[in-house]
Structure formats: structure tokens, C-alpha cells
C-alpha positions as CSV (number, residue, x, y, z in Angstrom):
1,X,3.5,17.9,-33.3
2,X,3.2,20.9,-31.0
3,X,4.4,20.1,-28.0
4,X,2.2,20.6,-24.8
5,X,2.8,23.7,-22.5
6,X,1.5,23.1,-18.6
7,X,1.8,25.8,-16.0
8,X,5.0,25.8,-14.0
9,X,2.6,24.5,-11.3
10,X,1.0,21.6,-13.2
11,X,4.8,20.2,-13.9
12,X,6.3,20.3,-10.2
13,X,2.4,18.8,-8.9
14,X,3.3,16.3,-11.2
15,X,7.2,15.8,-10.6
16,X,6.1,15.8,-6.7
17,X,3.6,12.6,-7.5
18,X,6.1,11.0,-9.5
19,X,9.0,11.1,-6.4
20,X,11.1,13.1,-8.5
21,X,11.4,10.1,-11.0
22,X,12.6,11.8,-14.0
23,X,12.0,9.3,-16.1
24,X,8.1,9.1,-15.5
25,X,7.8,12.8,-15.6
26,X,9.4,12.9,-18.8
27,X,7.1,10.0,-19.6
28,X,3.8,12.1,-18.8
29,X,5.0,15.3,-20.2
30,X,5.4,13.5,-23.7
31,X,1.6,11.9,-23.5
32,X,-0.8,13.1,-25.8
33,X,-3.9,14.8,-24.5
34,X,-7.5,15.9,-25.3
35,X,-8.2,19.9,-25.1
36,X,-10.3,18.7,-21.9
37,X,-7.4,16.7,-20.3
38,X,-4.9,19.7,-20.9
39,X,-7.7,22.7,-19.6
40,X,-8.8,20.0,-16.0
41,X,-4.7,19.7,-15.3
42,X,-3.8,23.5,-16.1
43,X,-5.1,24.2,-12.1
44,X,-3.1,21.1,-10.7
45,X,-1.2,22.3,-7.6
46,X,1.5,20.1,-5.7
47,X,-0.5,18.5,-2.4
48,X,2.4,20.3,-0.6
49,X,4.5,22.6,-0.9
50,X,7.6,21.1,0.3
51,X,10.9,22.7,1.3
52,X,12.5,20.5,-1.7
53,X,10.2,21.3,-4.1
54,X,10.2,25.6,-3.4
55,X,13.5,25.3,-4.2
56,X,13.1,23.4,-7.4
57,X,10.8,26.7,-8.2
58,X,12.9,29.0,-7.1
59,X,15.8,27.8,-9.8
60,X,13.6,27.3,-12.4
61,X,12.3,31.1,-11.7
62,X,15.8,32.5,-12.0
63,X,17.4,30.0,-14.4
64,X,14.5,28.7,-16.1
65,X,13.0,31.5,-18.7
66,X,14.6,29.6,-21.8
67,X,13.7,26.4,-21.3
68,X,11.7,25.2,-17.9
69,X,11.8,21.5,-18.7
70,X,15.8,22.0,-18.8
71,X,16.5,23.8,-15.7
72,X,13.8,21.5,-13.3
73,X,15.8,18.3,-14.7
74,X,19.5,20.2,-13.6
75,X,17.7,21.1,-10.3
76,X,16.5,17.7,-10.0
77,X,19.9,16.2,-10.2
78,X,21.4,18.8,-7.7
79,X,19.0,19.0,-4.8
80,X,19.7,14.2,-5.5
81,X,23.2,14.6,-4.8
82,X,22.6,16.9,-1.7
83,X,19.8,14.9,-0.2
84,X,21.9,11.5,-1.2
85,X,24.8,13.0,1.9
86,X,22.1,14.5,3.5
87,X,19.9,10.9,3.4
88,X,23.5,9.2,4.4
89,X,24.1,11.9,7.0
90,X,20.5,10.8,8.8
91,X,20.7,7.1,8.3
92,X,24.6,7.3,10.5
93,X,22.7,9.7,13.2
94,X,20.0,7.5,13.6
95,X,21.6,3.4,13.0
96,X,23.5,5.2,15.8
97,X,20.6,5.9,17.8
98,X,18.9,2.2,16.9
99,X,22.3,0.7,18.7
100,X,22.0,2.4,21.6
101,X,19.0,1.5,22.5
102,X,18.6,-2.0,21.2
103,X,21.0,-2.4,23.8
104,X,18.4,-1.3,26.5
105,X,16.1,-3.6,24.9
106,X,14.5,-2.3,22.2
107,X,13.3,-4.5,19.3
108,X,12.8,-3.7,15.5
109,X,10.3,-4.7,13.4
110,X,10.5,-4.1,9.8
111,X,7.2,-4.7,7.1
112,X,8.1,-5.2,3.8
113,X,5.2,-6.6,0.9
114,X,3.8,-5.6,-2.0
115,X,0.8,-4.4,-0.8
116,X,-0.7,-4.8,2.7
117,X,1.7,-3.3,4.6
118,X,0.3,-0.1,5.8
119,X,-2.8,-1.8,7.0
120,X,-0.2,-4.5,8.9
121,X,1.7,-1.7,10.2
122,X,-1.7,0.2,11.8
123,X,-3.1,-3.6,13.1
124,X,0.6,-3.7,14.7
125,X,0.7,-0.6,16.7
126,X,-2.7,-1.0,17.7
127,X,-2.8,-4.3,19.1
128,X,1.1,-4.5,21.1
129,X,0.5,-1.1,22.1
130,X,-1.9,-2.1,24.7
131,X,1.3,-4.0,26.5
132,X,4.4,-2.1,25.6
133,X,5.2,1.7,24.3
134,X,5.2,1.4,20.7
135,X,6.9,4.0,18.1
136,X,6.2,3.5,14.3
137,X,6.4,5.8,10.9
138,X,3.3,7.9,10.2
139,X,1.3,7.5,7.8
140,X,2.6,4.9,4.7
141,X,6.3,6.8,5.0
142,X,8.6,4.1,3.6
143,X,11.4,5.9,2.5
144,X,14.8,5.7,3.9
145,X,14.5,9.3,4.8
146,X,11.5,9.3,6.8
147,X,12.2,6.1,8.6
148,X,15.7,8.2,9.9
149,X,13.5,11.1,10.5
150,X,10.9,8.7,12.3
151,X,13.9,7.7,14.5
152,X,16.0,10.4,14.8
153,X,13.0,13.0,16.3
154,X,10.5,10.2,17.6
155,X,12.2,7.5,19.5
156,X,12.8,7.8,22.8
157,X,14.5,5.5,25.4
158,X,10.8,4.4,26.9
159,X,10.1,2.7,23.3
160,X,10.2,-1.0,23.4
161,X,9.0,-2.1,19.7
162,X,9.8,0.3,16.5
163,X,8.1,-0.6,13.6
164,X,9.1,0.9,10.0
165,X,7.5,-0.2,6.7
166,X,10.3,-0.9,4.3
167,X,9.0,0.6,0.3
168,X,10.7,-1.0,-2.8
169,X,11.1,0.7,-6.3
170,X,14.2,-1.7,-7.3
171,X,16.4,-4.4,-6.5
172,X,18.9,-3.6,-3.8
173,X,16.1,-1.2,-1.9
174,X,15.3,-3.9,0.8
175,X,18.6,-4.8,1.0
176,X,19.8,-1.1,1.7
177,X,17.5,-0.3,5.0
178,X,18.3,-4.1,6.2
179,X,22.0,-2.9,6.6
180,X,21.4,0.3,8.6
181,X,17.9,-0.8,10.6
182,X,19.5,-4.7,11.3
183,X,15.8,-5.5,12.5
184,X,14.8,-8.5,14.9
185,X,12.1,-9.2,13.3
186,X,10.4,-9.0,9.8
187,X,6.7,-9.1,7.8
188,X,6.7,-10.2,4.6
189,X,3.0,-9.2,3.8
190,X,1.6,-10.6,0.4
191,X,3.7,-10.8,-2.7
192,X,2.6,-9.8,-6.5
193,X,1.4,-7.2,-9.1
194,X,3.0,-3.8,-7.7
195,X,5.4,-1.0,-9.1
196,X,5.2,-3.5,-12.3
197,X,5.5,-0.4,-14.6
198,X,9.4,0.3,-12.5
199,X,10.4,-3.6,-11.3
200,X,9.0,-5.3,-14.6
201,X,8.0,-9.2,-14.1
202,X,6.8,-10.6,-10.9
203,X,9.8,-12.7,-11.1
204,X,12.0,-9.7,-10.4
205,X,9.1,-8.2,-7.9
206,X,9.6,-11.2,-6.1
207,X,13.6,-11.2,-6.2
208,X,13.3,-7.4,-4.9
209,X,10.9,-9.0,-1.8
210,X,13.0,-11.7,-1.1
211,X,15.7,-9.8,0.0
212,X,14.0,-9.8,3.2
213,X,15.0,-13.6,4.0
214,X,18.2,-13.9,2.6
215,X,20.3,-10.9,3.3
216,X,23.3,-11.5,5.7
217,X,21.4,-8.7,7.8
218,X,17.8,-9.8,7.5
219,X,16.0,-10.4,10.8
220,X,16.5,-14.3,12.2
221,X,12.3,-14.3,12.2
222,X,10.5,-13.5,9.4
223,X,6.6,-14.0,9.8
224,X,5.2,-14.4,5.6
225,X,1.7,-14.5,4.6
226,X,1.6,-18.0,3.6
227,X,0.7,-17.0,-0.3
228,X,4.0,-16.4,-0.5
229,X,4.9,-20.1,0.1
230,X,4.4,-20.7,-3.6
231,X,8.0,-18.6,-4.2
232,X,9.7,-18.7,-1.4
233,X,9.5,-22.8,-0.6
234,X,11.2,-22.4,-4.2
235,X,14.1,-20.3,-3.3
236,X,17.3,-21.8,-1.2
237,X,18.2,-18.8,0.3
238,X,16.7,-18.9,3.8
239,X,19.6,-19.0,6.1
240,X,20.6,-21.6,8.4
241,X,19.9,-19.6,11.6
242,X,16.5,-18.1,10.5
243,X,12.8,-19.0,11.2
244,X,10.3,-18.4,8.7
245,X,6.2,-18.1,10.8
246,X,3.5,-18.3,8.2
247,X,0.0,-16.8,8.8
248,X,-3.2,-16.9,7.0
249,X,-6.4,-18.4,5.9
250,X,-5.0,-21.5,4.3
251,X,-7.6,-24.5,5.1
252,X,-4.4,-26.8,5.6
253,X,-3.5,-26.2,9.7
254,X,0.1,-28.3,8.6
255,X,1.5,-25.9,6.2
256,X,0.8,-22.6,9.1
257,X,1.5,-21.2,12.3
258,X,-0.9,-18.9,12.8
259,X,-4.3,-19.7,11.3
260,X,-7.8,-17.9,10.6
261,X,-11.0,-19.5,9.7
262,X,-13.3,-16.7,9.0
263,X,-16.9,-17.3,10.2
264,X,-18.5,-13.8,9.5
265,X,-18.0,-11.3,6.9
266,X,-21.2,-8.4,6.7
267,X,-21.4,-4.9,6.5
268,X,-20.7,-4.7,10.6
269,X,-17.5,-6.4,10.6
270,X,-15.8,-9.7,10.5
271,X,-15.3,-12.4,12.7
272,X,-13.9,-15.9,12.8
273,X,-11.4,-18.3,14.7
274,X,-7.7,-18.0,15.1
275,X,-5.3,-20.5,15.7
276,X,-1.7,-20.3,17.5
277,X,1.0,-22.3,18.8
278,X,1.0,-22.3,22.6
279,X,4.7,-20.8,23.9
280,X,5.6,-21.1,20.2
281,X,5.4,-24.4,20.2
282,X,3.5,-25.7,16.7
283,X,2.8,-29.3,17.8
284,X,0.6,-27.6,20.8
285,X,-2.0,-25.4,19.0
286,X,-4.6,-22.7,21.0
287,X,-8.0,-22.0,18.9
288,X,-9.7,-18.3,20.3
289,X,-12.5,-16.4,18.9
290,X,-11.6,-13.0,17.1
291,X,-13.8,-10.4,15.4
292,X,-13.4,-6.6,14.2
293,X,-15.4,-4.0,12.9
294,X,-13.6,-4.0,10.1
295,X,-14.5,-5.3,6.9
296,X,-13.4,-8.5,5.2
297,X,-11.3,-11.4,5.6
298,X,-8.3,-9.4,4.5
299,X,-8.9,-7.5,8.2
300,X,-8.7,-10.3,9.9
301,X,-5.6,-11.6,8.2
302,X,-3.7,-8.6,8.8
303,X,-4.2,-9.3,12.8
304,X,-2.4,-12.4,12.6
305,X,1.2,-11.1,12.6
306,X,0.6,-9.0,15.6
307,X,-0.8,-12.3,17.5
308,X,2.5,-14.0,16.5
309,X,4.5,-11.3,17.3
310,X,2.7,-11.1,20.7
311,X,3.4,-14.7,20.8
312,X,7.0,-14.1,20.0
313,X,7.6,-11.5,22.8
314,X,5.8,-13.0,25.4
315,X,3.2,-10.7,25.8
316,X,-0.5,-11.9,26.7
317,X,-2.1,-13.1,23.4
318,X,-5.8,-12.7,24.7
319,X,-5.2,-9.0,24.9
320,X,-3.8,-8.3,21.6
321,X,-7.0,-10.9,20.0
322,X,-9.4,-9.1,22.5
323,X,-8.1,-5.6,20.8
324,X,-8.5,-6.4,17.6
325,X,-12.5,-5.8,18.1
326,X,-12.5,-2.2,18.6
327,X,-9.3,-1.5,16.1
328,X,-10.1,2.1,14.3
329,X,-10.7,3.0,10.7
330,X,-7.6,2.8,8.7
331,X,-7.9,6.1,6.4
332,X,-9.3,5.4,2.9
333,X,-8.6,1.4,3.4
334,X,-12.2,-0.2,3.7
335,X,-13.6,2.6,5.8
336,X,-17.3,2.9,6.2
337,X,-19.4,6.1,6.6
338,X,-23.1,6.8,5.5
339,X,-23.1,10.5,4.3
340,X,-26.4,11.7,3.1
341,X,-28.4,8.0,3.7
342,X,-26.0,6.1,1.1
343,X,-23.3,3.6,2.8
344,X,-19.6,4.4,2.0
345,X,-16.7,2.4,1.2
346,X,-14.0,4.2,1.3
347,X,-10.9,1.9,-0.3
348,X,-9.4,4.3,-2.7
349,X,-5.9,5.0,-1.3
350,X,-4.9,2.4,-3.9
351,X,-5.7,-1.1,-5.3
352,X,-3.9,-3.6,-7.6
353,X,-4.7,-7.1,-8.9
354,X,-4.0,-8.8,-5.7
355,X,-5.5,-6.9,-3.2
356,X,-9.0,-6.5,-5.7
357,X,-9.9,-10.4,-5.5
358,X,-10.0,-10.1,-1.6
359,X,-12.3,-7.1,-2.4
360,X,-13.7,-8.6,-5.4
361,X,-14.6,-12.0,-2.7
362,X,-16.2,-10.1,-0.4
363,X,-18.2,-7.8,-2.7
364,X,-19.5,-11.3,-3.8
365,X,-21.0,-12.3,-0.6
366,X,-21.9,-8.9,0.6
367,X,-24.6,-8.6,-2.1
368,X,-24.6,-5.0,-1.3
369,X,-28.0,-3.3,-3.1
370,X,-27.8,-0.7,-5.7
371,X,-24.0,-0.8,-5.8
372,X,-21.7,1.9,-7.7
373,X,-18.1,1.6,-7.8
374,X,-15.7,4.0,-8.7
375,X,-12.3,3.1,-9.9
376,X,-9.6,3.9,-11.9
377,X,-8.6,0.7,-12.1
378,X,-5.1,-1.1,-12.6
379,X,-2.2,1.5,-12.4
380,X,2.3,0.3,-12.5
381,X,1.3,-2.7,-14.1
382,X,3.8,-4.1,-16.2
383,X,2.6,-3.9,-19.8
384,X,2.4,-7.7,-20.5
385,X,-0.7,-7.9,-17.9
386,X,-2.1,-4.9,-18.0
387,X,-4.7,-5.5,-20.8
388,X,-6.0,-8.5,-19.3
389,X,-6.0,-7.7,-15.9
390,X,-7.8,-4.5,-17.0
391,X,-10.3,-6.8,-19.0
392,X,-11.0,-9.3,-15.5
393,X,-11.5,-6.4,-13.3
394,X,-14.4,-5.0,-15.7
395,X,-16.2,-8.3,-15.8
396,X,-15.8,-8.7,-12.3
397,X,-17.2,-5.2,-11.8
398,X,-20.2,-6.2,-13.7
399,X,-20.7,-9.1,-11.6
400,X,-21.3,-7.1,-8.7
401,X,-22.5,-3.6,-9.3
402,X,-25.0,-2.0,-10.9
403,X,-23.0,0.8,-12.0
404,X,-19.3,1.8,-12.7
405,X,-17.6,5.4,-12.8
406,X,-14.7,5.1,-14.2
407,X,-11.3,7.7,-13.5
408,X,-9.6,7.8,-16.7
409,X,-5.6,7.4,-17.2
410,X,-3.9,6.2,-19.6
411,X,-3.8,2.3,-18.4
412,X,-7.4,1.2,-17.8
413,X,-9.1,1.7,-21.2
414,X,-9.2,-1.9,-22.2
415,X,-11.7,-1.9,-18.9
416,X,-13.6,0.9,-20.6
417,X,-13.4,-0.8,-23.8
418,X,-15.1,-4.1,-22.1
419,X,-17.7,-2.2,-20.3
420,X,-19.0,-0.8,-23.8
421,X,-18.7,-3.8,-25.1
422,X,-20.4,-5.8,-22.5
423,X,-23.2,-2.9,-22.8
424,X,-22.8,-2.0,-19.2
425,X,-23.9,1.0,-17.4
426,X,-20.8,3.0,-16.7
427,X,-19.4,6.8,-17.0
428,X,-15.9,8.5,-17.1
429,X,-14.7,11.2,-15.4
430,X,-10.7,13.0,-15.7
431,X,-10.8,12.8,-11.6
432,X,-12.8,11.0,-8.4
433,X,-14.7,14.4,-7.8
434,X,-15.8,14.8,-11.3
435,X,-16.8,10.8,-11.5
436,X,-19.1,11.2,-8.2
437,X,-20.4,14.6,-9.7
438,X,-22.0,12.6,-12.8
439,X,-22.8,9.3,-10.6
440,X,-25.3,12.4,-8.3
441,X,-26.6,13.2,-11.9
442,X,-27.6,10.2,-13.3
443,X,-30.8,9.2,-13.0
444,X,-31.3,5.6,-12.3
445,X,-34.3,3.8,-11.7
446,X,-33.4,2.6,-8.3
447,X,-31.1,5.0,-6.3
448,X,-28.1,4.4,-5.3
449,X,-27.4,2.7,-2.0
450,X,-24.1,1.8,-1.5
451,X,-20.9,3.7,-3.1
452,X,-17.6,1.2,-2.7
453,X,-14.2,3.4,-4.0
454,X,-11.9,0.9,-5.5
455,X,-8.2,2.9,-5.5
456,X,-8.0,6.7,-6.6
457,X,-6.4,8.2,-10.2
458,X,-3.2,10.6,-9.8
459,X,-3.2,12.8,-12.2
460,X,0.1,11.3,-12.9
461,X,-1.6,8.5,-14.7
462,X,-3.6,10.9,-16.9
């Protein structure tokens, strides 16, 4: 078989959304693909331009006229060994800088999960901002390079809390940033289906996570959405001199610390009743209304670790509760807009099986009219679950909408498969854009009045 030639372009956009991961690059090079495919990823341009990868083009323009594949590879592995001292360079410059000022007072707060922990990490700064000068990484940065970079160029002697989201693509990762950022305190957001395709079983997902509680330098309070009590109760690794907080909706106020009861979930927000220990005391509990604008009980769950942190500081509790009603729009997480007279929900920065039900729940008592979703579906999943996790999503899609557009990759036709099967009205589409474009096309009897974006499709996964 004729092997596939891309544009030098097309390869490095690719290599850029695969972080440099060899392996997966190699992996979507050797993919077969329609005349369609090829001709829609031929324009593909990296999303930036980095400094990293113009050099990776600049070797493969002088060295590369034989064999392209070859020479990005050998670049590859260069530019790892360089940034490897450069990466250890910055992690000394700025554990050196963490000591110097956790000695003035400063406290570190480190989020690790497998999914959640961007939103956390927002519902944090907003809501202990309002009662001390807060520093955390931009954006979802996770890396060990841009948590030194966060430190080394952003923190300043006035910051009281840093908080750093910790990502994981193996065993060993967690453990690695505990040893340099020795935080005071940790979040251990939700635990399951994520990077399945790199970590394998949950079993090892959940090994990779735990290092958070039983590393020699893991923080001595660890606040763990109480799903994770299923694992965790299981594992005798918690040390001797550490506390682990849970938080959540669990209906059973014994097994939790910090408590929600949701009361309200509608298009306008959320609202319900939280309950905390008084001076961190759990035999002496405080119940206060709480309510955001935004959507779901998954919101409101993500503004318990910032009351328990509060809580754990000594700061004023009703003020970081109060804040949580007036808490902006996390970027492409459950954010609402009404362009053009339709309602939009904008959730595609990325989904996975867990983080879907809590959707998948709320969808179910929305009841929103004339619903399309767009998804690409289930992407990293190990291959044992992909098919049926595929197949659930579909028949949960059905349950709720009145139309699907599908973004096809090479994971989520078992979904497709089960839509035609089930007869369902649905359409593909190579990316979002081209998806929406058909969805504005189709003519339906009933308009469409509410769009809901269920995680996007790199062209990685094409």
C-alpha cells in the first residue's frame, strides 16, 4: 500500500497536538484514510507556531529532503534532551523560589484528577481571591514546564496561595512535581476513564492518581471528591501524619466533610445547600445556602474544595459561598450564549465517560426543546471499553436529543454504528465547523432551539 504523503505542515500540526509523543504520531501517520480525510487535513496548520516547533522545521528544511519522517523523529529526540536540562534547569530556579517564600508564608496548592481539574482550579482562584492575593497557571497548563515558568515569571512575594494543576500521562508523573513543588495542600478531583489509550486500565489510572496520598512528599491534607472513596478506602497507603477531607453530593452526611444537596438545576444556574464543619471540627456541622449561574450539579461540586480550603486557612467561609453566585464562564466548559435566537452550550474543550453522566443527568432534567448535540464522542479510551462506552453514549444521546452531529475519528464509530442502527436522526462531519455547517442545512420540522457541544475532535483522532 502507498503510503500517505501530508504537507510538512499537516505533520508538525499534528506532532504539536500529539505533545511530541512519537509514538502516537507514528500511530496517525500509519492510519488509513478516505480521499476526503487526506484533501480536509492537507490545510491543517499547528495552532501555534511555537519557538520548539520552528526549529523542528527548520532541521527538517535543511536535513529533511530525503526522508522528512526521519529527520522530525532525530529532531524530536534532540530538542527532548535539551529541554529535559533545560526543564531541570527551571524546576531548581523555581523549587528555589517556592522555598523562599513559603518561608514568608506562602502556601501551595496542588490539583491533580482525571478530569475536573481545570474547572476546580478556576472555582479556586475565584473564590480565595476575594480574601488573599492568589497566583495560579493559566489556562489548563499542567506540565512541569509551565508550572516553573508560572513560578519563575509570575510569583511575587505579595502571593499568599499558588495553585498549580498537576497533568499525568504515566506512573511516576505525580510523583515527579510532588518532589520539587512539596505542596501544603492537595485536590484529588474525580478519578476514571482518562489518557486510557497511554495509562491502560483504570487500575493503573488509579495507581498514577494515587500518588497524590502516599508519596513521602505529598501534602499532609488532601481534600478527594468522595467518588474516589471506592479506591482509595481500599489502598493502605495514606500516611500516618496525613488527613484526607472528602466533598461531594453523597446523601450519607457520615462518610463527608463538606456536603452539597442540590436544590435547583435550570437553564439559569444551580443552587442548593452546603454543609461544613465549623473550625474544622466534623462533629459540629454549618448548613448555608449556595447558588451559581453556572450550570449543573457538577458546578456546584467543584465549589466545595474552595469552601474547605477557606475553612482550612481561616478565612471567612460566607465570602467564598457568597462568591460563588457571580463566578464567570469557564471557557468552552458549560458556557451558555444565545447567538442568532438558539441557546448554546458550549462544553466541548473535552468530555470522557465520567464527566458525560453528570452532563448526561442534567440533560435529563433540563428537558431542553429541540436539542442537537454535537460530539465526537469518547477519545484515549483504553480499547477494552471503548466500544461499549461508545455504544452507551449513543443511546443516551438518543434519550435526550432530537438530533446528533457527529465529529468523526477513528474511535467513535461503534456510536455511529448504533445511531444507524437505532434509525436515529444524525450526520457526520471530518471537524466541529463542518458538523454545525450541515446541522444549519438540514431541514427539520421543528427548528432547532438549543445546541449543547459535547467535547471537540483533534484532528489527531482522525
Amino acid at each position: 500500500m502507498k503510503s500517505i504523503t501530508y504537507p510538512l505542515s499537516t505533520k508538525l500540526a499534528i506532532l504539536q497536538q500529539c505533545e511530541y509523543d512519537l509514538s502516537l504520531w507514528q500511530q496517525w501517520l500509519d492510519e488509513t484514510r478516505t480521499a476526503d480525510q487526506i484533501k480536509n487535513l492537507a490545510s491543517l496548520e499547528p495552532e501555534k507556531w511555537t519557538l520548539k516547533l520552528k526549529l523542528i522545521r527548520w532541521t527538517v528544511r535543511i536535513l529533511g529532503k530525503i526522508n522528512t519522517n526521519l529527520t522530525i523523529k532525530l529532531a524530536v529526540n534532540v530538542f527532548k534532551i535539551l529541554e529535559s536540562f533545560l526543564v531541570s534547569c527551571l524546576i531548581f530556579w523555581s523549587s528555589a523560589k517556592l522555598n523562599l517564600y513559603r518561608r514568608q508564608g506562602l502556601k501551595v496548592v496542588v490539583i491533580a484528577g482525571s478530569y475536573g481539574k481545570t474547572s476546580v482550579k478556576h472555582w479556586l482562584k475565584h473564590q480565595l481571591s476575594h480574601q488573599w492575593p492568589i497566583l495560579t497557571t493559566p489556562a489548563s497548563y499542567n506540565t512541569p514546564l509551565s508550572n516553573a515558568l508560572t513560578i519563575i515569571k509570575k510569583l511575587h512575594s505579595h502571593h499568599k496561595v499558588l495553585i498549580l494543576e498537576l497533568g499525568e500521562y504515566q506512573i511516576g508523573d505525580i510523583a515527579g512535581f510532588l518532589e520539587w513543588l512539596k505542596p501544603d495542600y492537595g485536590v484529588l478531583t474525580p478519578v476514571g476513564w482518562a489518557h486510557g489509550s497511554r495509562l491502560g486500565e483504570k487500575a493503573i489510572i488509579e495507581q498514577a492518581l494515587l500518588e497524590l496520598v502516599g508519596h513521602r512528599c505529598s501534602p499532609h491534607v488532601v481534600l478527594s471528591d468522595v467518588v474516589n472513596k471506592s479506591f482509595l478506602s481500599q489502598k493502605n497507603l495514606i500516611r500516618g501524619d496525613q488527613k484526607l477531607i472528602w466533598y461531594g453530593s453523597n446523601t450519607d452526611e457520615s462518610e463527608i466533610d463538606y456536603q452539597l444537596i442540590l436544590t435547583k438545576a435550570d437553564q439559569k444556574g444551580s443552587g442548593g445547600k452546603v454543609k461544613y464543619p465549623v473550625n474544622n471540627k466534623t462533629v459540629s456541622k454549618k448548613k448555608s445556602s449556595i447558588e451559581t449561574r453556572l450550570l449543573g450539579l457538577a458546578a456546584l461540586e467543584n465549589a466545595l474544595p474552595g469552601i474547605a480550603l477557606t475553612n482550612l486557612l481561616k478565612g471567612n467561609i460566607d465570602i467564598a459561598i457568597k462568591a460563588s453566585a457571580y463566578i464567570p464562564d469557564i471557557e468552552r466548559r458549560l458556557a451558555v450564549s444565545q447567538p442568532g435566537g438558539v441557546t448554546l452550550i458550549d462544553n466541548s474543550y473535552n468530555t470522557n465517560p465520567g464527566s458525560w453522566q453528570k452532563n448526561y443527568e442534567l440533560l435529563s432534567q433540563l428537558k431542553l426543546n429541540n436539542l442537537a448535540v454535537v460530539t465526537g464522542g469518547f477519545v484515549e479510551l483504553a480499547a477494552k471499553d471503548n466500544e461499549s462506552q461508545q455504544i452507551l453514549l449513543a443511546n443516551q444521546l438518543m434519550e435526550i436529543a432530537s438530533v446528533v452531529g457527529v465529529i468523526k475519528s477513528r474511535f467513535n464509530q461503534p456510536l455511529i454504528a448504533e445511531l444507524e442502527k437505532k434509525k436515529f436522526s444524525y450526520l457526520v462531519g471530518y471537524s466541529q465547523a463542518e458538523v454545525l455547517e450541515k446541522l444549519s442545512n438540514l431541514n427539520l420540522e421543528k427548528p432547532i432551539e438549543h445546541l449543547w457541544l459535547e467535547g471537540g475532535m483533534r484532528e489527531m483522532y482522525q
